[in-house]
matplotlib code that plots the C-alpha trace (Angstrom):
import matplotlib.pyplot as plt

x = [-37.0, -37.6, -35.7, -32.5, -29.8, -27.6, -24.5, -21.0, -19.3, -16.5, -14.3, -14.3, -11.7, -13.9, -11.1, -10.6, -9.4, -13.0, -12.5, -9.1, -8.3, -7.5, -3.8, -3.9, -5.7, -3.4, -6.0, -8.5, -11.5, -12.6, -16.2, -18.3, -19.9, -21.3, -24.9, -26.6, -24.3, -25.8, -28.9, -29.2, -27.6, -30.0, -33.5, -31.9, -31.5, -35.2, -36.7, -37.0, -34.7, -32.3, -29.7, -26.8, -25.8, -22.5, -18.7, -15.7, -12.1, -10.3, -8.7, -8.8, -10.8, -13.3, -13.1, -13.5, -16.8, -18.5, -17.8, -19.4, -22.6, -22.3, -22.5, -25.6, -27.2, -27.7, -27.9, -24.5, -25.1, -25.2, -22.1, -19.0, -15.4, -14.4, -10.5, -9.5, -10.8, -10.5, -12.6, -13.2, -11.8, -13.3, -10.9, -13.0, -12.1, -14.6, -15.3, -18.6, -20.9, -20.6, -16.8, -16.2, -13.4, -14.0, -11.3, -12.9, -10.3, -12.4, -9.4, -10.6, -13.1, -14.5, -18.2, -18.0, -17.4, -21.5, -22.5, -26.4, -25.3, -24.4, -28.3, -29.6, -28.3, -29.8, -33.5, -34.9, -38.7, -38.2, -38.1, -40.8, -38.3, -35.3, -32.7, -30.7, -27.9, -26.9, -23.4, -23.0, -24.6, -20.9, -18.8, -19.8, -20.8, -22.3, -24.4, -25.8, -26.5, -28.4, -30.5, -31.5, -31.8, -34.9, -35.9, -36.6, -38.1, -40.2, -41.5, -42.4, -44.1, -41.1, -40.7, -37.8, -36.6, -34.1, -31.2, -29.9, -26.3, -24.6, -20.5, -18.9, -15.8, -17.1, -17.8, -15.6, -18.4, -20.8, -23.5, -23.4, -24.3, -27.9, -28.2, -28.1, -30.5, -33.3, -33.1, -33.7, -36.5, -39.3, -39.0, -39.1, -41.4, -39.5, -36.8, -35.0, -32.4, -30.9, -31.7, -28.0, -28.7, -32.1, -30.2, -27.6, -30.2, -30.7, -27.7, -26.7, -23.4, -20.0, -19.4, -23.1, -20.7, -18.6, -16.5, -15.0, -13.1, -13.0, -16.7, -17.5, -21.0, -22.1, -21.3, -23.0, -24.9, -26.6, -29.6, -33.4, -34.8, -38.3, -37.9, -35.5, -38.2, -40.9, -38.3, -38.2, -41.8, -42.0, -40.0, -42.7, -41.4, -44.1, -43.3, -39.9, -38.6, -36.1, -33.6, -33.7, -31.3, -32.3, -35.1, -36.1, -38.1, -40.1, -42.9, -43.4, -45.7, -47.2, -50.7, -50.4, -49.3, -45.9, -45.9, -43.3, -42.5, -40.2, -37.3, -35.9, -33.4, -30.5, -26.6, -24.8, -21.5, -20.8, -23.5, -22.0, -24.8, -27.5, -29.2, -28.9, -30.5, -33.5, -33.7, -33.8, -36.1, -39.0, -38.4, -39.5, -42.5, -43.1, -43.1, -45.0, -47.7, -47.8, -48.2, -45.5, -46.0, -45.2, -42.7, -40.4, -40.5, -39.5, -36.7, -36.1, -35.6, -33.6, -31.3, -31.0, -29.9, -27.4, -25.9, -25.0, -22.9, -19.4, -20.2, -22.5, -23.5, -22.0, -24.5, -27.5, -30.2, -32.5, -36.4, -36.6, -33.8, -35.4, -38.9, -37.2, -36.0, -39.2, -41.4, -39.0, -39.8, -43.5, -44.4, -45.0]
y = [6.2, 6.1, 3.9, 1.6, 0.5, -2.0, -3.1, -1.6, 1.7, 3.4, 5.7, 7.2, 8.7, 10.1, 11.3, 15.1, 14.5, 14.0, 13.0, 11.8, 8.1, 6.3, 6.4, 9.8, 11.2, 14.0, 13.5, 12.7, 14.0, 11.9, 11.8, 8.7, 5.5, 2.2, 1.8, 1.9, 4.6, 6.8, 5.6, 6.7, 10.1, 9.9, 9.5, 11.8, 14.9, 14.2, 14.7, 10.8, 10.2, 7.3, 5.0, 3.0, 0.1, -0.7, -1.1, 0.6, -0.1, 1.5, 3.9, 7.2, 6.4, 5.3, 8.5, 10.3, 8.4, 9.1, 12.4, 13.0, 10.8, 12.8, 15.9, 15.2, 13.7, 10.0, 7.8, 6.8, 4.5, 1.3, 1.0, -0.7, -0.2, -3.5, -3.9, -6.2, -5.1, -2.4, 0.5, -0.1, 2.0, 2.8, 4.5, 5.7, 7.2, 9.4, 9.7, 10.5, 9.7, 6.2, 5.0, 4.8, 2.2, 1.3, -0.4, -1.6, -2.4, -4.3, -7.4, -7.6, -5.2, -4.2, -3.9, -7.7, -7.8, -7.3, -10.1, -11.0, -9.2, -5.9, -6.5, -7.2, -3.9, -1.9, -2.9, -3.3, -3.5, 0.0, 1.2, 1.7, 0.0, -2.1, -1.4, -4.0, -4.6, -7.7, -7.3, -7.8, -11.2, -12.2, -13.0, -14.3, -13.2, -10.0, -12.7, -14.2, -10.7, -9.5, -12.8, -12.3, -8.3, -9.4, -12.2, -9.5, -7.0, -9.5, -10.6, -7.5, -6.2, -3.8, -3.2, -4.9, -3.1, -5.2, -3.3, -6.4, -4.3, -6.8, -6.1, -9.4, -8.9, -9.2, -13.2, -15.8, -17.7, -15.3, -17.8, -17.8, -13.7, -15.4, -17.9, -15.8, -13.0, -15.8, -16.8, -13.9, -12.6, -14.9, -12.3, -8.8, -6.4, -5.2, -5.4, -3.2, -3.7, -2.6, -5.0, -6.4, -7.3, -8.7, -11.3, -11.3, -12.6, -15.7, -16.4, -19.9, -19.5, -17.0, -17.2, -14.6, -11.8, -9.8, -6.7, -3.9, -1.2, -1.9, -1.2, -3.2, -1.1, -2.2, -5.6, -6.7, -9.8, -12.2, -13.3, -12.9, -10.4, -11.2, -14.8, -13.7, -11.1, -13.6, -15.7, -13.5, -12.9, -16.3, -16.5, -14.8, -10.9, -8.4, -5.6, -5.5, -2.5, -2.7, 0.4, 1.6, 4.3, 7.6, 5.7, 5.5, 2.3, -0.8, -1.8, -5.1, -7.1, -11.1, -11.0, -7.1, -5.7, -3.9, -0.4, 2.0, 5.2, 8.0, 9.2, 12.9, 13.3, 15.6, 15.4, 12.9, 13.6, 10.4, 7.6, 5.8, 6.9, 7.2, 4.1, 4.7, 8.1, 6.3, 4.4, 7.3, 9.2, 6.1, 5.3, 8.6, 8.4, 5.2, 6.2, 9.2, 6.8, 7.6, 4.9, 3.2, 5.9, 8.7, 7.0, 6.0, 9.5, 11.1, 8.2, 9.0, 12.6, 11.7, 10.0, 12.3, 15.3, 12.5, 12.6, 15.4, 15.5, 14.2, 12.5, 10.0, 10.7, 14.0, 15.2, 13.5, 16.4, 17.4, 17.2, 21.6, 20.6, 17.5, 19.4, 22.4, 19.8, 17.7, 21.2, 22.2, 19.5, 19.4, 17.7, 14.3]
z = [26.0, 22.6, 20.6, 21.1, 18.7, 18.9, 17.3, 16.0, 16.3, 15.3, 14.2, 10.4, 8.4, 4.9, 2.7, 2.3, -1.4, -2.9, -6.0, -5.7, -6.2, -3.0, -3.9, -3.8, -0.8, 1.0, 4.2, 6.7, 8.1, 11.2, 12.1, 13.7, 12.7, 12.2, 11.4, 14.7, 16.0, 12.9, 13.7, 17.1, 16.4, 13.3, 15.1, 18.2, 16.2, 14.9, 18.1, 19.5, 22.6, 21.7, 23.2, 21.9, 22.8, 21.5, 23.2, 23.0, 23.9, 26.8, 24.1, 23.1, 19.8, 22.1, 24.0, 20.8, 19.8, 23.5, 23.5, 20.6, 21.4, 24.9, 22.5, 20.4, 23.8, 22.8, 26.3, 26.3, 29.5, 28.3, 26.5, 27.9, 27.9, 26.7, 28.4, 25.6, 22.9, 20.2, 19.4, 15.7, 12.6, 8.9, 6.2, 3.1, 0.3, -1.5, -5.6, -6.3, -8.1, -7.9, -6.4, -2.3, -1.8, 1.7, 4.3, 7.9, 10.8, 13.0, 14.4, 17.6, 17.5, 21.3, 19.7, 19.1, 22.7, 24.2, 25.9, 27.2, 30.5, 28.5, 27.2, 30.3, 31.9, 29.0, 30.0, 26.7, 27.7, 28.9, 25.3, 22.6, 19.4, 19.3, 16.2, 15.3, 12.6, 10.5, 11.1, 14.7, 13.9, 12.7, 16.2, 19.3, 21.7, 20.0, 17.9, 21.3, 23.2, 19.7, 20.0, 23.5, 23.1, 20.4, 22.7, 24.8, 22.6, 21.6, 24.9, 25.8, 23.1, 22.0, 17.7, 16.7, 13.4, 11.6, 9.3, 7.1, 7.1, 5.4, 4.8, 3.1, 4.2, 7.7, 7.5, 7.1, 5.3, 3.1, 3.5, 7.1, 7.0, 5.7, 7.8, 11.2, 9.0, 8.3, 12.1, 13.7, 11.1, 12.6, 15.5, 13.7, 13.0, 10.2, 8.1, 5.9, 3.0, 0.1, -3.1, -2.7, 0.8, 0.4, -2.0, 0.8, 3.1, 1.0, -0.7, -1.6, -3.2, -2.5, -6.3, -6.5, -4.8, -6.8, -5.2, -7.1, -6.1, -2.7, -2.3, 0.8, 1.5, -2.4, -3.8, -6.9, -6.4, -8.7, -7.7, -8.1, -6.0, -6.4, -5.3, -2.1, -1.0, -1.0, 1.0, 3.6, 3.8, 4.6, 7.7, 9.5, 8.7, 9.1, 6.4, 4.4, 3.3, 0.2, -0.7, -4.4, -4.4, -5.9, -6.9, -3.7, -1.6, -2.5, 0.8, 0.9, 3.1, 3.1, 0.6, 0.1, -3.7, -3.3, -2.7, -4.5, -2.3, -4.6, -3.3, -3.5, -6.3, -5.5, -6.5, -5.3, -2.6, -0.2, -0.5, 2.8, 5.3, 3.5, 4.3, 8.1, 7.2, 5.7, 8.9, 11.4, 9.4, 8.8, 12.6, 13.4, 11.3, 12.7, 16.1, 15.2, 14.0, 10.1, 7.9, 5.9, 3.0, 4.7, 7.2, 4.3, 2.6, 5.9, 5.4, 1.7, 2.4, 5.3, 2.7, 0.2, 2.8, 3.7, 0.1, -0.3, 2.5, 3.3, 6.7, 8.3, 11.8, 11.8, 8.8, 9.8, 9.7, 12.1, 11.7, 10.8, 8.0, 6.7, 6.7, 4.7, 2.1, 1.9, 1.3, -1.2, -3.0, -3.0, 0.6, 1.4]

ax = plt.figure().add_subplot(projection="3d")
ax.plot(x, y, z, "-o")
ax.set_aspect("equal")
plt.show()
């Protein structure tokens, strides 16, 4: 196998009123989520062979989210049925270009539920990369199992990609989110993040966050991003990737100048997704064996296909799609 993900999944209901304030919406789509569910559908559809790792409740949400993982062939085998938990649920309202109010119900949440055991059964050193998210770094004993799963990785020589993920309503103490982020980085290969969640990573004070609209997936934060990337270079990080938007990626690396990679400009729909786009596509590069360049404009392409569409998982493209795009648009 390929490539594993682990960390939260659920169930998504994207308004069908685009456009509409949230008040407003007449309806629901319901597609699939959470970051390394898109992933693994993501880097699946691009040719790699992926697992999740993830649980579910005993529910028929739950049903709904392994049927369609079944569907688009991710290895579905690791993931539990968690008895007492709750297959999680996202409500999103959709008002492009810039406003998607964004409601998580995750009380009790069955993906919290993995445990080291749940890990252990998934045989990390039989895959080439492990995926993981900052967000199931939040509850025990997700927290723990993520910790051993890199363990792992790390002992036996697996790439542990690290997506910062942060959600502030997700923490009971913002700072916290950081502290759990700089503890595992010492162990990763690389990181990736938007600019928000790089000063996520190392912030030292709730008042930094500010909220609006209900936009969960993009807080503003105050901060100085040059001074928390070179933070994070020096927990031991190999290469940190930071998300620019339409303006595409920043490279960084320890003693190396940074390295701007341009994204693909097209008009914006649904921005949730994207970033888990830009993950499946550089992970294919990666594993391909391009460099970092051409990696994250496989991921920036990835992204803007992403955009322009009104689901996650559902719309991630496959590598024919993404190559149409990226031609289209003067190659690589």
């Amino acid at each position: 196998m390929d490539v594993i993900t682990i960390g939260r999944s659920s169930i998504d209901l994207y308004s069908q009123s685009i456009g509409s304030n949230f008040e407003d919406i007449k309806g629901f789509n319901a597609f699939v989520g959470g970051s390394p569910l898109n992933i693994a559908v993501g880097t699946q559809r691009l040719g790699l062979k992926s697992a999740l790792l993830t649980a579910v409740g005993q529910d028929k949400t739950g049903d709904f989210i392994l049927a369609f993982l079944n569907k688009e062939k991710v290895n579905t085998s690791f993931i539990p049925k968690i008895p007492t938990g709750r297959t999680s649920a996202v409500v999103l309202g959709i008002e492009p270009p810039d406003r998607f109010p964004l409601v998580f119900y995750r009380d009790n949440a069955a993906d919290s539920q993995l445990t080291i055991d749940h890990v252990k059964a998934a045989n990390i050193k039989d895959f080439k990369l492990l995926e993981i998210s900052g967000t199931a770094l939040n509850k025990e004993p997700s927290r723990s199992a993520v910790f051993y799963a890199v363990e792992q990785a790390a002992e036996n020589k697996v790439q542990i990609v690290l997506d910062i993920d942060f959600r502030a309503d997700q923490w009971d103490d913002v700072r916290s989110f950081g502290l759990m982020v700089r503890a595992i980085l010492p162990k990763v290969d690389i990181a990736i993040g938007t600019e928000e969640e790089v000063l996520a990573a190392t912030l030292q004070d709730a008042s930094q966050i500010s909220i609006a609209h209900q936009q969960i997936s993009a807080p503003e934060i105050k901060g100085n991003l040059e001074e928390s990337v070179e933070k994070i270079l020096n927990t031991g990080v190999k290469v940190l990737i930071v998300k620019k938007g339409s303006q595409g990626v920043t490279i960084y690396s320890k003693n190396k100048e940074p390295q701007d990679v341009h994204g693909f400009p097209v008009e914006v729909l649904n921005v949730l997704g994207a970033g888990d786009a830009f993950a499946s596509g550089f992970i294919y590069g990666h594993l391909q064996g391009w460099d970092f360049y051409k990696s994250c404009r496989m991921g920036n392409a990835c992204g803007a296909w992403v955009v322009q569409k009104p689901g996650c998982a559902n719309d991630m493209p496959t590598y024919e799609e993404v190559l149409e795009l990226i031609e289209s648009r003067g190659g690589f």
